[in-house]
Structures are given as structure tokens and as C-alpha cells.
C-alpha positions as CSV (number, residue, x, y, z in Angstrom):
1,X,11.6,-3.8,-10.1
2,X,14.2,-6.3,-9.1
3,X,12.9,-9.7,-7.2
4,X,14.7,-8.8,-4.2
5,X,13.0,-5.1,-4.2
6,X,9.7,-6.7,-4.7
7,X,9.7,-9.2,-1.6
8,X,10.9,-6.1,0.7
9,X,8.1,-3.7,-0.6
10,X,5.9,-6.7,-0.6
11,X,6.5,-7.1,3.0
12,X,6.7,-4.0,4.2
13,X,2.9,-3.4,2.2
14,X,2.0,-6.8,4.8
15,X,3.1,-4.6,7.8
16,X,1.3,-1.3,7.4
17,X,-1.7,-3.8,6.0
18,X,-1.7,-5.2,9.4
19,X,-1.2,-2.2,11.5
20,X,-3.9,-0.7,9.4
21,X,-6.9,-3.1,10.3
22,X,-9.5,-1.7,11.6
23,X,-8.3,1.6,10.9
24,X,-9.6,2.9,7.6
25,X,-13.2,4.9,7.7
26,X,-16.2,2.9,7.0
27,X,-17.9,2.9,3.9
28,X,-21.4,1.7,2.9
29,X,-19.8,0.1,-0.3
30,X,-17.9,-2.0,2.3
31,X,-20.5,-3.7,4.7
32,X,-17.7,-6.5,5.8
33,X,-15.0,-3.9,7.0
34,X,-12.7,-2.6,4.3
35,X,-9.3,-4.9,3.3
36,X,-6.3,-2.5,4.4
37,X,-3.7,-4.3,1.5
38,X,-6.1,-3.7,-0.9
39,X,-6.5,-0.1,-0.3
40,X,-2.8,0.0,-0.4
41,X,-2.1,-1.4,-3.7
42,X,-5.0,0.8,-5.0
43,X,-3.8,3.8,-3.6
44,X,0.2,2.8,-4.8
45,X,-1.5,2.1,-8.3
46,X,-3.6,5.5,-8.6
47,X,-0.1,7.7,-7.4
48,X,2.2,5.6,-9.4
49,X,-0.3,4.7,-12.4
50,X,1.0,1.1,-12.2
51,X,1.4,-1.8,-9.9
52,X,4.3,-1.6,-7.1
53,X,6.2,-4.3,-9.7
54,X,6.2,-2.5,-11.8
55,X,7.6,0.4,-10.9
56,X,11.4,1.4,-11.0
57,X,14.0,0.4,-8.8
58,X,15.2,3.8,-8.3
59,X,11.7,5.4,-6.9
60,X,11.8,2.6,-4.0
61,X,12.2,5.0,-1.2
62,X,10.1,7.3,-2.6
63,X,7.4,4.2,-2.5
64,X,8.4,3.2,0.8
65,X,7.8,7.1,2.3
66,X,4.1,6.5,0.3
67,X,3.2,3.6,2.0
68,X,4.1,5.2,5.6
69,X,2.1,8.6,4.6
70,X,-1.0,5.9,3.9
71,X,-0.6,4.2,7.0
72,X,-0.2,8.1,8.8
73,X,-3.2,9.0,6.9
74,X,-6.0,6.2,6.4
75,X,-8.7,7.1,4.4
């Protein structure tokens, strides 16, 4: 993915991280609260089978419409 790509998805991944604190089920693994950007790069990395850099410039939409169905549906 191109730099300029990167710094939008990175920031957009900053948003729904922020909109998503506090908002993700607790888990006993997770005494201190769970860290909503993390969870986001996991769940980008376990659908994508690699990091958001790393994937293609042309599946950027289809990346952006990921990270809004996480924030629609914390888990």
C-alpha cells in the first residue's frame, strides 16, 4: 500500500479506535479494559492474513467497509 493510503487507513483505524472505547465486551484475559486499535489491527490481520500495509491498494475500500462493520459490530 502506498504512503498516502497508509496515513488515511491509519487514521481512520484512530477514529473507530476512539469511538470504540469502552465498547468491546469484557474478557477475563483483559482485567485493565481491552485496547480497541489493537483489536482492530488483529481483526484486519486475521480477514486479510496480513497487516493493513501491507495489503493492496486496490482492496482499500473494501478495508475501509471492514473497519466500519468492526466498529458496527464490537466483539
Amino acid at each position: 500500500m502506498n504512503e498516502e493510503n497508509r496515513k488515511e487507513l491509519w487514521s481512520i483505524i484512530q477514529e473507530t479506535g476512539d469511538r470504540l472505547k469502552g465498547k468491546l465486551p469484557v474478557k477475563k484475559s483483559h482485567p485493565k479494559g481491552r485496547n480497541p486499535y489493537a483489536h482492530i489491527l488483529l481483526m484486519i490481520k486475521l480477514k486479510f492474513k496480513q497487516s493493513y500495509k501491507d495489503i493492496p491498494d486496490d482492496k482499500k475500500e473494501i478495508l475501509i467497509k471492514f473497519i466500519k462493520y468492526i466498529e458496527d459490530n464490537p466483539k
